[in-house]
N, C-alpha and C positions, 0 to 999 in steps of 0.2 A: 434215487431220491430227488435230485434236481430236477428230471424228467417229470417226476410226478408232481411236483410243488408246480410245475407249471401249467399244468393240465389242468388243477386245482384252480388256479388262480385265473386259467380261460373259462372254468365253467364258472367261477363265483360271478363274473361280468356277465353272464348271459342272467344268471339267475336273477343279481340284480337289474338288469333288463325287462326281463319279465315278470318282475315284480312290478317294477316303476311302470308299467304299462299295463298289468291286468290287477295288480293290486294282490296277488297272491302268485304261488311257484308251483303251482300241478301241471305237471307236465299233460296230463293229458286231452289239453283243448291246445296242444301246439300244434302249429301249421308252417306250413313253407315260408309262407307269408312271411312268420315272426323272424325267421332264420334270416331272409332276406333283408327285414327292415335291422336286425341286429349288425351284418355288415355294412350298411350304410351307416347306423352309428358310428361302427368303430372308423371308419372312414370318416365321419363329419369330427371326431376326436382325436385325429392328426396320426392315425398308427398308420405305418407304413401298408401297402398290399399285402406284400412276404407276412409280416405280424399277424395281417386280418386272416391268413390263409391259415397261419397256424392255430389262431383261435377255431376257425370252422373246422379241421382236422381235428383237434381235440372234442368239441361238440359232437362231431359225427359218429367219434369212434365211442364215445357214450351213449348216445341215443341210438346207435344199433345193436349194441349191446339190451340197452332197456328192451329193442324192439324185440330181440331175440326170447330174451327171459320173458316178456309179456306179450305179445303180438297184438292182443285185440286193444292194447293201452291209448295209442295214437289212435287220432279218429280216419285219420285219411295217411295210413302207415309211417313209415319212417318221415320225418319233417326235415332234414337234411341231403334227403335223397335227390337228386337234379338241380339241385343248390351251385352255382358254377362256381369256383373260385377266382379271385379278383385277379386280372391284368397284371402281371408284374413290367415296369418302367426297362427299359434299357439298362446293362450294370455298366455301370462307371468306372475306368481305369483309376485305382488311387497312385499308382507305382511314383516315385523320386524321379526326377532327372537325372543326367549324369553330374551336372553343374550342384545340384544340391545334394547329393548324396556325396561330391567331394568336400563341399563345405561340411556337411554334417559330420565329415569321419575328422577333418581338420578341428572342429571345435571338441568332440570327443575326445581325441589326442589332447586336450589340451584342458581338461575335465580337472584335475590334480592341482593344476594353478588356477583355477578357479573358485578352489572351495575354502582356501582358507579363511578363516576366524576376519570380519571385516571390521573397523571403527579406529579411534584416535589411540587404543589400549595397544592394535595390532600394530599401526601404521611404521613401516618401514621395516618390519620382521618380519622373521622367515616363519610366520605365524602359522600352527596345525590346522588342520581341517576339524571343520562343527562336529561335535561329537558324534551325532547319528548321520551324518553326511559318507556319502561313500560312494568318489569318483571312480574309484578302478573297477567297482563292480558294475557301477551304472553303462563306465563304456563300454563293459565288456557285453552287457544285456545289449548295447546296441547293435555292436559286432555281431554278436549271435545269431538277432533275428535278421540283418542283413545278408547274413552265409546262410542261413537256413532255413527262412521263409516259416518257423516254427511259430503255432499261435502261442498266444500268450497262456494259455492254459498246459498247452503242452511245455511252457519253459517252467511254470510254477512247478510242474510234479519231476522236473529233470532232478536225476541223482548225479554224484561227482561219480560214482564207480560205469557210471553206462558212456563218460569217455573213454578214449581210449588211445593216445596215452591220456593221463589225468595228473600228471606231475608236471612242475613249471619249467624244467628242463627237459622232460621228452615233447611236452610241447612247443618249445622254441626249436630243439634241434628236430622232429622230426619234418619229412615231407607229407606229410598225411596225417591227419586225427579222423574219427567218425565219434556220431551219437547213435548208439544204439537202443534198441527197445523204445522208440518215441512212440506213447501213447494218444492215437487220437481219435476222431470222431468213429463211432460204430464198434469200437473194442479192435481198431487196424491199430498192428504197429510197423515204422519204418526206421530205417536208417541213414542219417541224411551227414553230410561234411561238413570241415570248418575248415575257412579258408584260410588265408596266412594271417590277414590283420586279426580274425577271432580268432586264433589260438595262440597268436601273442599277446593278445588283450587278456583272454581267461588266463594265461600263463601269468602276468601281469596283478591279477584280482588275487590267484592262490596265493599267490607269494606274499603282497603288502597287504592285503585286508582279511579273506578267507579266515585263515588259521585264527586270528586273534575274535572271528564270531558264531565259526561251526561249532568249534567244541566238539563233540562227539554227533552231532549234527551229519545225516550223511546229506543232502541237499545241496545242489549246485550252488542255487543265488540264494543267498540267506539276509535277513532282517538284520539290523545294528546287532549288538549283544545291549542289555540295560532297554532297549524302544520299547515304552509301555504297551504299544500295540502287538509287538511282537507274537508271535504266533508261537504253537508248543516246540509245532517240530522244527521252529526256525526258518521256513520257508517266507519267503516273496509272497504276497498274496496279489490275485488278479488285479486288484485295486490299484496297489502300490506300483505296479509295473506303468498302469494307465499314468501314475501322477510322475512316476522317473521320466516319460515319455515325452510329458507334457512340459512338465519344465526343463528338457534339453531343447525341445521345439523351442521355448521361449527364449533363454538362451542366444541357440542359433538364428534365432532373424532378429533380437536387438543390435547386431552387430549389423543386417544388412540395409542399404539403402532399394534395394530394388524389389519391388512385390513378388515378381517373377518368381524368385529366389527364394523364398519365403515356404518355413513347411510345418508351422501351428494351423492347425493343433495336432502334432506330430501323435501319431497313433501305431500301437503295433500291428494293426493291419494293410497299415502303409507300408511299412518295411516289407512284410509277407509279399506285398502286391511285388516291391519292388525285386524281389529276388525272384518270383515267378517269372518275370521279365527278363530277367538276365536272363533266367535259364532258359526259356523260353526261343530270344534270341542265340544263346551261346549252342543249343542243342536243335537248330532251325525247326523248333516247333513241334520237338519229339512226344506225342500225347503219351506215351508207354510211362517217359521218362518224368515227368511233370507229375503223373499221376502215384508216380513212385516217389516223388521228392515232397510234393505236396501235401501226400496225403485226401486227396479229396478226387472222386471219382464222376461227379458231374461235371457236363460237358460244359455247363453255362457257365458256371464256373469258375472253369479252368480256362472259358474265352475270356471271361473276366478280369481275369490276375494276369493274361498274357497280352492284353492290349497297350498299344504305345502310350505314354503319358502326352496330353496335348500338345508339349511343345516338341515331342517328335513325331509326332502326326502332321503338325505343320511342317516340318520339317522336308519331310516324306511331297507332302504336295509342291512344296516351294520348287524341289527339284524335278518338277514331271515338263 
């Protein structure tokens, strides 16, 4: 369904396209021409290349479809045919430093003294945390996607039964947890590890938050109990992960004086880049294993997620 609502919504822009320029939507006075001048729009309207590629991929696979059920429809055959798709840019390392993903695991750690109840009512008491406020799970979502390099879609659909252990004392005493059954892109699933800080953090979330908002709730990260937004089955929604994210980023650089350091607008594809990296380096570059942990089987990628953050690229030259 989300695949199709998107399809949907790349051909409504052409259609309105070629309305606002012939004044009506019959496909059959379309020409290469118009496909061309339609990428330049989306280009002169700020969407990225990648975006404009997948609009013309959606067009395309429609209108050869028309072409096929009609053939003589087109005047001068398919109108996406030798249509080139746009240039994609360079991709860009987002991965953490070392230096900032110690501060960020430091201010997480410290998530729980943060939250409580602020103003002249609190002051000087051992004042509860905001009702719908919830440090232990927040830093445990950060732990997560730091061990796990998991998108944020795949942590929405995570269940408490696909750990393993999944109790708050087999996961302090054990050496080892895994995630199993991770759903992700193409209908792949894998199974990726939690390192020590995420399994003492989620060990952390079961014990003082969890229980008092699953309910019968099987869902790893669940919503307050009582948030009027809340969802049926209790889950995190994509959304929600973006704004946990955003305001630990914020957070962690009101405390810093140094830009460098600095990691707003902290995003969950940051994290992902950053554990590609570690693994990356910690497995000297193993593509078998990367493509096993990641989940994602293109090469570009996976150069992507494994390149040094800038300041260990200087780093790299400083010493030649």
């Amino acid at each position: 369904p989300a695949v199709a609502t998107k399809i949907a919504l790349h051909l409504s822009r052409f259609r309105r396209f070629f309305e606002d320029a012939y004044g009506h939507d019959r496909l059959s006075i379309c020409l290469q021409r118009d496909v061309v001048a339609w990428q330049r729009e989306l280009s002169a309207q700020g969407l990225a290349p990648a975006t404009g590629n997948n609009h013309l991929a959606s067009l395309s696979a429609f209108t050869s479809w028309v072409h096929s059920a009609a053939p003589g429809l087109f005047p001068l055959k398919d109108p996406t045919k030798g249509v080139s798709e746009l240039g994609l840019p360079p991709l860009e390392p987002r991965s953490l430093s070392e230096a900032q993903v110690r501060s960020l695991k430091n201010l997480c750690d410290r998530l729980p003294r943060l939250s409580p109840k602020k103003g002249r009512r609190w002051a000087g008491l051992d004042a509860e945390p905001h009702a719908y406020r919830r440090p232990w799970r927040d830093r445990a979502l950060v732990f997560l996607l730091l061990s796990t390099g998991l998108r944020r879609e795949e942590v929405v659909r995570l269940d408490l039964d696909q750990i393993d252990p999944h109790t708050p004392e087999a996961l302090r005493r054990g050496k080892r947890a895994t995630i199993s059954g991770v759903q992700g892109k193409g209908k792949s699933q894998r199974t990726v590890f939690l390192s020590s800080d995420a399994r003492s953090a989620l060990a952390d979330y079961l014990e003082k938050e969890r229980l008092g908002d699953a309910g019968a709730v099987g869902a790893l990260l669940v919503s307050a109990r009582g948030l009027g937004a809340r969802r049926e089955d209790g889950r995190l929604s994509v959304r929600a992960i973006n704004r946990i994210l955003e305001y630990i980023g914020r957070l962690h650089d009101a405390e810093l004086t140094d830009p460098a350091r600095r990691v707003s607008p902290l995003r969950p594809h940051d994290l992902r880049h950053t554990f590609a990296f570690q693994l990356a380096r910690a497995t000297n570059a193993d593509a078998y294993e990367l493509e096993r942990r990641l989940g994602h089987r293109s090469g570009r990628y996976i150069s992507r997620y494994t390149n040094p953050p800038e300041a260990v690229a200087a780093e790299y030259v400083e010493g030649m």
